[in-house]
Every structure is written in C-alpha cells, then in structure tokens.
Steps between C-alpha positions, in 0.01 A plus 500: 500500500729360728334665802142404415613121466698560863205659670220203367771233648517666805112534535446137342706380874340738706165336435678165500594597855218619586308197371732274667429669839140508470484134398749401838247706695241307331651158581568585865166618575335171366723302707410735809126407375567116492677566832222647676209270354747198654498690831100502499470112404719408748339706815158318404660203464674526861174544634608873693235715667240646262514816664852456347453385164259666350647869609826439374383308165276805447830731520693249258175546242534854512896510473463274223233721313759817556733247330276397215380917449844647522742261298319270306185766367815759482318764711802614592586649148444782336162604345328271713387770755126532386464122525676475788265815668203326407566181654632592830141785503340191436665300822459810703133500422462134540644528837298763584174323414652218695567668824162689481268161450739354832407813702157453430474134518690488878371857594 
C-alpha cells in the first residue's frame, strides 16, 4: 500500500514539474512576443527605410506565429501530430499557390 501511495506522490510532482516548466516557457515566450511587437512599433515610428521595415516586421510575424503554434496551441506535445501535419500541408500548399500566382503574374 505503501508503495502505491509513494509512486502517485512521486508522479503527482513530476507533472507539477512539468507543468511548472511548461507554464515558465509559456511566460517567456509572451514576453519575447510583447518584445518583438515593441520592436515593430518603434521602427515605424523612427521613420527607417521601408525596404527595412516591412522585411523584418514580416520575419517578427512569422516568429511570432511559430511562437503562438508551438507553445501556446501545444503543438509541441504529444498526440498532436495529425493536427500539426495538417496545418503545416496546409502552409506548404498555400505557399505553393502563392509562389505559382507570383510566377505568373511577373512572368
């Protein structure tokens, strides 16, 4: 008896650890976001180059959607392959489409 209450303590803190962890991920990541969306505000605001601005907010914007697909909709976990599959088929196809009607449009 003794052993099953010892072994559901000791997996009770592993997920407590493990949900502590995720959560300082979590918070870290959101500050990274705030970081970077203060970054983009201020280069408009400073008036730099567009050929400047726009390039590197794009590259924030995608960062930031890595960010908001891998920690905060928990791609990263398991059981979340399928989903995961699907969405990044769906990205490769949009880009596709996207680099086709460019080709065709400057060709």
């Amino acid at each position: 008896m003794t052993d099953k209450v010892s072994e559901t303590s000791q997996q009770f803190d592993y997920e407590k650890q493990k949900r502590k962890e995720e959560m300082k991920q979590q918070v870290i990541t959101f500050a990274l976001m705030i970081v970077f969306t203060l970054i983009s505000f201020a280069m408009v605001l400073a008036e730099l180059d567009r050929l400047f601005v726009i390039p590197v907010i794009l590259v924030l914007a995608a960062i930031q959607v890595g960010f908001q697909l891998y920690y905060f909709m928990h791609m990263s976990h398991k059981g979340h392959e399928l989903p995961a599959l699907m969405f990044y088929g769906g990205v490769f196809a949009a880009f596709l489409t996207i680099l086709a009607l460019v080709v065709l449009v400057w060709w």
